[in-house]
MARLUM-455472 format. One line per 10 residues: number of its first residue (from 1); their letters; for each residue x, y, z of C-alpha. Coordinates in Angstrom, 1 decimal. Layout:
# MARLUM-455472
NUM = A = X:Y:Z | ...
***
This chain:
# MARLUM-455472
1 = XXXXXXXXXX = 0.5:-9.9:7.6 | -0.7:-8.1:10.9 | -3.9:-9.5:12.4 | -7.4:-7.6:11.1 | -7.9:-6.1:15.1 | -4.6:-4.5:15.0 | -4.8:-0.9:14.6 | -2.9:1.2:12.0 | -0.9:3.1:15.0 | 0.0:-0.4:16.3
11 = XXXXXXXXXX = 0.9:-1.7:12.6 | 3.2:1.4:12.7 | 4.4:0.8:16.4 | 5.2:-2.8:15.3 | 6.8:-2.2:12.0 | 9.0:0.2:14.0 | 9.7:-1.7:16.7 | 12.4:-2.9:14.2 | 14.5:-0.6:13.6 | 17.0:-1.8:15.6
21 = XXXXXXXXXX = 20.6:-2.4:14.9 | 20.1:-6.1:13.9 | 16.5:-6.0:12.3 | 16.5:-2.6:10.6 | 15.7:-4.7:7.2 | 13.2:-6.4:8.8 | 11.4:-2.9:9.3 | 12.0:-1.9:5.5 | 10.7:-5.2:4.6 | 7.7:-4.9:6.6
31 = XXXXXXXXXX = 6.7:-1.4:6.0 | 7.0:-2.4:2.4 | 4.7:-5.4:2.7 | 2.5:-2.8:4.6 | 2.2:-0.7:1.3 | 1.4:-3.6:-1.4 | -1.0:-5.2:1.5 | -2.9:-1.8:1.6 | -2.8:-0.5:-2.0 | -4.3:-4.3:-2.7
41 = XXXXXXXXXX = -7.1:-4.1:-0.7 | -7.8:-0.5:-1.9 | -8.1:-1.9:-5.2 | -10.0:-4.5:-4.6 | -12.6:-2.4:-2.7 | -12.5:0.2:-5.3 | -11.7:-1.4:-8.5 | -14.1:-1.0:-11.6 | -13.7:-4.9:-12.2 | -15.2:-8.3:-10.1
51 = XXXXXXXXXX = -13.4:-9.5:-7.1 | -11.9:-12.3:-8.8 | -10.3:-10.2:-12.2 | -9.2:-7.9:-10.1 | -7.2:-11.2:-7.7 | -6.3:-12.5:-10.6 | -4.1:-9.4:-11.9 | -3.0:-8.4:-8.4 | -1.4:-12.0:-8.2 | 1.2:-11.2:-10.8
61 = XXXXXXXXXX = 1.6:-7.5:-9.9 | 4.5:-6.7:-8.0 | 6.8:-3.8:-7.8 | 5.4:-0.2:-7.8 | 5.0:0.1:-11.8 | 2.8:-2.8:-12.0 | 1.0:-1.4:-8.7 | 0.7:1.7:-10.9 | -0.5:0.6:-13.6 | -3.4:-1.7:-12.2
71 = XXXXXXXXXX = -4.3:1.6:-9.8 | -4.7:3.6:-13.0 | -6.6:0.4:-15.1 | -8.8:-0.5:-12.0 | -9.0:3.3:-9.8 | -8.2:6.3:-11.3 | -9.3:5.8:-15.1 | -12.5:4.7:-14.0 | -15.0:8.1:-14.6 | -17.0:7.4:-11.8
81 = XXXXXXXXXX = -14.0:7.4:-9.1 | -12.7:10.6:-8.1 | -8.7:9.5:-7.5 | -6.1:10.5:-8.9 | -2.9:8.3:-10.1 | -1.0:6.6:-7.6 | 2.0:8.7:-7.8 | 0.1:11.7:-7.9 | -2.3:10.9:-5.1 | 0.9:9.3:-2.8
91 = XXXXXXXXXX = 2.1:13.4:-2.1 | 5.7:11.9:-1.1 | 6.2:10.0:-4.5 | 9.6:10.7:-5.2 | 10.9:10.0:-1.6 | 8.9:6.9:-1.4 | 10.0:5.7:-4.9 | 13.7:5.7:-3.7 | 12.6:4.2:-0.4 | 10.7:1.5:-1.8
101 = XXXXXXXXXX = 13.4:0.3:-3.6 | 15.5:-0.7:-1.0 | 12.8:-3.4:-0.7 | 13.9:-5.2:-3.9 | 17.4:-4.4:-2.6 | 17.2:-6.2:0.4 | 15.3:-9.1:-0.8 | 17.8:-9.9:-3.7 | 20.8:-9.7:-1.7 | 22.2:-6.7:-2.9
111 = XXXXXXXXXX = 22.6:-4.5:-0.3 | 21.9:-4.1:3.4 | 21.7:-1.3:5.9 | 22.2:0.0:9.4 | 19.5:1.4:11.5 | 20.5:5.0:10.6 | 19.8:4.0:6.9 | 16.7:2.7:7.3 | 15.1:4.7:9.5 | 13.9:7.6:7.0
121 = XXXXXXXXXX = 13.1:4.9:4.0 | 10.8:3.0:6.6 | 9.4:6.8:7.8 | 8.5:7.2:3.6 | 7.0:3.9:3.1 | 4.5:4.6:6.2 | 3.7:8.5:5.0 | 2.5:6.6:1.2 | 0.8:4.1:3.2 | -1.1:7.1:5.5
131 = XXXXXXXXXX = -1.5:9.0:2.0 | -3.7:5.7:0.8 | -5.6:5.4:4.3 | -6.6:9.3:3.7 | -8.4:8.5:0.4 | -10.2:5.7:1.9 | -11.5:7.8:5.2 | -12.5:10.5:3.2 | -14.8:8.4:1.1 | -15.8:6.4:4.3
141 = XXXXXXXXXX = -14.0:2.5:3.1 | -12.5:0.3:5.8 | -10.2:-1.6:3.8 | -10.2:-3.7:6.6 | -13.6:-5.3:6.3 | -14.7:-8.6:4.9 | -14.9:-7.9:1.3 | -17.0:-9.9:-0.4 | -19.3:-10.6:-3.7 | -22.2:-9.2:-2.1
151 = XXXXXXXXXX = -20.8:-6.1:-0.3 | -17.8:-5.2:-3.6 | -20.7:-3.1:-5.6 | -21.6:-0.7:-2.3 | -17.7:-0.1:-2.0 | -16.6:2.1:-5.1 | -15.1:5.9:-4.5 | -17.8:8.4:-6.1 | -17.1:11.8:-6.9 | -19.0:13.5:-4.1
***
């Protein structure tokens, strides 16, 4: 979605540069992208399975129960990783459940909105999506590395 070099600030900048009166969707539709892209890689960095399982059930997950649900199967039910749920560890889950849904809204037609209106959903999308970076700099994890087969193993949150 954004190239690797591209810092989080300027993922931010760019996904705000948006909110304008024409392309405020655009923003909501990007921050939201943003989210999946980064709770993806966070589970396949930290995920109790291989690479490929884990690819494999991220291809069919979509929406933030099936995100959920592969967090808690992959993350936080794994005894050896000290994270909690997704919707407890993402501090703003009830604004960013209602923000996120927008999402689905604006990709099916149903609704659209104004600059004004999409303004504070895109502002809860990004404060999930700095929640997730905060686990992964505590425990030291650049999601943005090249993962790979030989590196996956050396990558798991531990309970320090």
């Amino acid at each position: 979605m954004f190239p690797v070099k591209l810092s989080i600030q300027n993922r931010k900048t760019k996904i705000k540069s948006f909110l304008t009166d024409d392309d405020a969707a655009i923003s909501v539709l990007l921050a939201a992208s943003y989210f999946e892209w980064t709770v993806s890689r966070i589970i396949l960095f930290c995920g109790q399975n291989d690479i490929s399982t884990i690819r494999k059930k991220l291809k069919y997950t979509h929406g933030l129960q099936s995100y959920k649900d592969v967090w808690k199967d992959e993350i936080s039910s794994n005894p050896t990783n000290d994270v909690e749920p997704l919707a407890i560890a993402i501090l703003n889950w009830s604004d960013f459940y209602k923000s996120f849904q927008l999402r689905h809204k604006l990709i099916h037609g149903k609704e659209n909105c104004s600059k004004a209106y999409a303004k504070s959903r895109v502002e809860d999308i990004l404060k999930a999506v700095d929640y997730l970076y905060a686990i992964t700099e505590a425990k030291g994890l650049d999601i943005h590395a090249k993962l790979d087969q030989r590196t996956w193993r050396n990558c798991r949150i531990s309970k320090d």
